[in-house]
GUKOLNU-680218 format. One record per residue (C-alpha): residue number from 1; chain; y, z, x. Coordinates in pm, 1 decimal. Layout:
// residues N
<pt seq="NUM" mol="A" Y="Y" Z="Z" X="X"/>
...
//
This chain:
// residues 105
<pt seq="1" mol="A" Y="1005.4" Z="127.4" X="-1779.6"/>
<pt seq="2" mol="A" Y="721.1" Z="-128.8" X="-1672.3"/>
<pt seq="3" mol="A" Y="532.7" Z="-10.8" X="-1955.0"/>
<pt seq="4" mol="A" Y="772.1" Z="-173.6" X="-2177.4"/>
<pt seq="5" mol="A" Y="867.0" Z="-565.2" X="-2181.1"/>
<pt seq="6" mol="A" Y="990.6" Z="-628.1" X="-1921.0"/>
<pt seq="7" mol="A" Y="1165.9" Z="-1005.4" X="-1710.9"/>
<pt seq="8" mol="A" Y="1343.2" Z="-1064.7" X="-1415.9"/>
<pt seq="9" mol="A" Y="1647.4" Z="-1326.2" X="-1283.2"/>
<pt seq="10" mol="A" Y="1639.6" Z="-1603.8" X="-1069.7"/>
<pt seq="11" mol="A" Y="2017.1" Z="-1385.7" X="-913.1"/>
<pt seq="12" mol="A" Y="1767.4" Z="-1037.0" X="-904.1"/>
<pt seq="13" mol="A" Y="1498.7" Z="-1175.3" X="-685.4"/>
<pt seq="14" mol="A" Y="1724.3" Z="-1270.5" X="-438.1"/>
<pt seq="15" mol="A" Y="1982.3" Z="-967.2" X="-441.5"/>
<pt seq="16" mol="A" Y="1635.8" Z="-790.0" X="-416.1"/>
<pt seq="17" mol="A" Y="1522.9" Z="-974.5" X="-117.2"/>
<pt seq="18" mol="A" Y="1830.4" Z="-994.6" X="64.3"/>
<pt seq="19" mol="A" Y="1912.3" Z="-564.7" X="61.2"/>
<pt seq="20" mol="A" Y="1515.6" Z="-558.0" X="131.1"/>
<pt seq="21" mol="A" Y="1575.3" Z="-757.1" X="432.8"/>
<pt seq="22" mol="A" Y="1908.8" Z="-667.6" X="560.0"/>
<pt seq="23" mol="A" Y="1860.0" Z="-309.3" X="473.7"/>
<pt seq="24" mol="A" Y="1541.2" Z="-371.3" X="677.5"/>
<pt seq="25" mol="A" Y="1372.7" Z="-124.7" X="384.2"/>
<pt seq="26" mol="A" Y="1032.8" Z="-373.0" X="380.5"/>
<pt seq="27" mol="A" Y="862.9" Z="-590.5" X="594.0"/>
<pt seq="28" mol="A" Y="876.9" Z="-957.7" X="513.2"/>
<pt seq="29" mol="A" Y="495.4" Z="-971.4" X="442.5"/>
<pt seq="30" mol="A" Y="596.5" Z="-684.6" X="164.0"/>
<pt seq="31" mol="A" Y="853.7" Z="-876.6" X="64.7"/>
<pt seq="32" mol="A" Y="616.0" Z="-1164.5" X="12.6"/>
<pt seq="33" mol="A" Y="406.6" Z="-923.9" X="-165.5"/>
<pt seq="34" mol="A" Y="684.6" Z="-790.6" X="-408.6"/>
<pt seq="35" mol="A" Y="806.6" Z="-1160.5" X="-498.4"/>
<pt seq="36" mol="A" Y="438.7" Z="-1238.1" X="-573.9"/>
<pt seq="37" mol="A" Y="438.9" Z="-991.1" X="-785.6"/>
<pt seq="38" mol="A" Y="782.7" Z="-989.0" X="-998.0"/>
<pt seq="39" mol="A" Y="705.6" Z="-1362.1" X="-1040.3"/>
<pt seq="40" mol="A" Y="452.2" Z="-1267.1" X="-1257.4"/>
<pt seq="41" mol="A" Y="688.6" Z="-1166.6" X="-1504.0"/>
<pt seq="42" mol="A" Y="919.3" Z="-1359.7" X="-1766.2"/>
<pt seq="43" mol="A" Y="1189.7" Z="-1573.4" X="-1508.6"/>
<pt seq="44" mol="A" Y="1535.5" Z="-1672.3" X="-1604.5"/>
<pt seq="45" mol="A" Y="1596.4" Z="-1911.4" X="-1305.3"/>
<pt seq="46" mol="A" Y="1936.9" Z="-1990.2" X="-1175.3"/>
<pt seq="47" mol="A" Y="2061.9" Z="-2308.2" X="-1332.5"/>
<pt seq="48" mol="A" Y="2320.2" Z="-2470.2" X="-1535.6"/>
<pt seq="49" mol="A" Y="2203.9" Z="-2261.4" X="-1856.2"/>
<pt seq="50" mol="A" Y="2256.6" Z="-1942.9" X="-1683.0"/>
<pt seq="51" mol="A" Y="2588.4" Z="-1974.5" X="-1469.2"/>
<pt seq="52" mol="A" Y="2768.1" Z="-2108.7" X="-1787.5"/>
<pt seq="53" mol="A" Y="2604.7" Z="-1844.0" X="-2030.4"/>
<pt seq="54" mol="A" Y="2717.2" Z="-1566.6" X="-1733.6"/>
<pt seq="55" mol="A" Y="3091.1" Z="-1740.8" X="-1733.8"/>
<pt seq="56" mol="A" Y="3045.5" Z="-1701.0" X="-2120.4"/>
<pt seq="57" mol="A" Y="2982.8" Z="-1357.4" X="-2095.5"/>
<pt seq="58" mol="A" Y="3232.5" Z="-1276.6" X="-1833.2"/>
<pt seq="59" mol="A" Y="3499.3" Z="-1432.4" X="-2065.7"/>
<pt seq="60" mol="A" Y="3398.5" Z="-1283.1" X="-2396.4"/>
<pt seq="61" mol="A" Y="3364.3" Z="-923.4" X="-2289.5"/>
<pt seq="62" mol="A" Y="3571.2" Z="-910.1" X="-1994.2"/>
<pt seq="63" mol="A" Y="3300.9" Z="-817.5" X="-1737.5"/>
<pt seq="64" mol="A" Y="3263.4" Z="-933.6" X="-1334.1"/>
<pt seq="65" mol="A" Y="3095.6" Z="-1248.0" X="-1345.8"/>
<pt seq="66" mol="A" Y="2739.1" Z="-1143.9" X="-1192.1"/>
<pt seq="67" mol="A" Y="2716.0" Z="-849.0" X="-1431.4"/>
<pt seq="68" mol="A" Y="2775.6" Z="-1090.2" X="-1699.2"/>
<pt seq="69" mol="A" Y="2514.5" Z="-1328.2" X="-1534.2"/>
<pt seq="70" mol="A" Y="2251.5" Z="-1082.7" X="-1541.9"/>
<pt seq="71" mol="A" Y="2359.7" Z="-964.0" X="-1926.8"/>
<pt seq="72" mol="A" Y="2298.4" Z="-1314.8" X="-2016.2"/>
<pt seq="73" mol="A" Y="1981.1" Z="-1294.1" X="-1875.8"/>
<pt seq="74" mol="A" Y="1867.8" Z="-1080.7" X="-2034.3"/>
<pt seq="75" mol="A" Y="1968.8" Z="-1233.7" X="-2401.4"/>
<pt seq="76" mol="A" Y="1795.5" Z="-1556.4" X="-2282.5"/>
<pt seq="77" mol="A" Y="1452.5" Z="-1340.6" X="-2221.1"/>
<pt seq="78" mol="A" Y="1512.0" Z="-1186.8" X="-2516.2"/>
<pt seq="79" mol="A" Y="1533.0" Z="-819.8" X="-2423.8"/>
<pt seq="80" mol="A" Y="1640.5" Z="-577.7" X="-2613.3"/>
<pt seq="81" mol="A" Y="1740.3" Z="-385.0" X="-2356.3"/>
<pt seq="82" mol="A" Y="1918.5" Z="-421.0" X="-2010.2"/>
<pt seq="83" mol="A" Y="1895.8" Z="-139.7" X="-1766.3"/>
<pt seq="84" mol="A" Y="2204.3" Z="-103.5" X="-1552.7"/>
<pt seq="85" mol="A" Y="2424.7" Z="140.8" X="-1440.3"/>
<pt seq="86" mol="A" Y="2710.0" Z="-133.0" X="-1388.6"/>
<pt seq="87" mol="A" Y="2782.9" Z="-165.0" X="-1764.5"/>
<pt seq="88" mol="A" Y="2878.6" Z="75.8" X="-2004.8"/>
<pt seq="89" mol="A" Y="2599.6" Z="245.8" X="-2160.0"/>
<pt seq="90" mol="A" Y="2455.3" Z="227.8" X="-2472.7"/>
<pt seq="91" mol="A" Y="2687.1" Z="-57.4" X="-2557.0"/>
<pt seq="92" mol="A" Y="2554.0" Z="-349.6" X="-2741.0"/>
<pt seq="93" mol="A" Y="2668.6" Z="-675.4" X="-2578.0"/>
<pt seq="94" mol="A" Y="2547.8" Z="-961.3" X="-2859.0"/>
<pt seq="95" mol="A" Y="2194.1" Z="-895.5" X="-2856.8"/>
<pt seq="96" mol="A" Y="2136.9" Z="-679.0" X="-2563.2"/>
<pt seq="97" mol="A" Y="2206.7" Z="-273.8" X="-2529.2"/>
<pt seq="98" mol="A" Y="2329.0" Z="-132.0" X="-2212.7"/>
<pt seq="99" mol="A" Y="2142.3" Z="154.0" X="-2069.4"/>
<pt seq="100" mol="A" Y="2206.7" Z="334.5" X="-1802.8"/>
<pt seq="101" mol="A" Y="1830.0" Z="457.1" X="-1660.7"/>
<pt seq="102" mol="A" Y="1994.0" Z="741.8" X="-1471.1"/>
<pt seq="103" mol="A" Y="2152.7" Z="901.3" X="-1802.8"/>
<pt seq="104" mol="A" Y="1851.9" Z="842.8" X="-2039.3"/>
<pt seq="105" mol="A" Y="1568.3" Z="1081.3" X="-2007.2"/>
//
């Protein structure tokens, strides 16, 4: 998967630091080291753009709100793709196909 395009959200990096930490599943000098390092990547951060293109979302295809969020995210980096197992797979949503990494070879 990293060998393809790939960006991150403003709403992933800190779902991703907050099970990290609570979850206690990395130090916080790896967690420095993994926020570092995703930051390198394309960034959607969390502003007015994205909470009212996630509400969109949620409306338009009747999806929970942060699943929406991150859909939109995705359109905005201009991925093809969005890999989730929260949304139906294979399903385009506007510009973006679902896939579910744990069904695709």
């Amino acid at each position: 998967m990293l060998g393809s395009l790939f960006g991150i959200s403003g709403q992933s990096l800190a779902e991703f630091t907050n099970v990290a930490r609570r979850k206690k599943l990395l130090s916080d000098p790896e967690i420095d080291q993994w926020l570092a390092f995703l930051g390198t990547f394309p960034f959607v951060p969390v502003d007015q753009t994205y909470v009212m293109a996630g509400f969109d979302a949620a409306r338009r295809y009747q999806l929970k709100y942060y699943d929406a969020a991150l859909l939109a995210a995705a359109e905005r980096l201009g991925a093809p793709v969005f890999y989730t197992e929260d949304l139906n797979h294979n399903q385009v949503y506007g510009s973006v196909r679902a896939v579910n990494p744990f069904l695709e070879p």
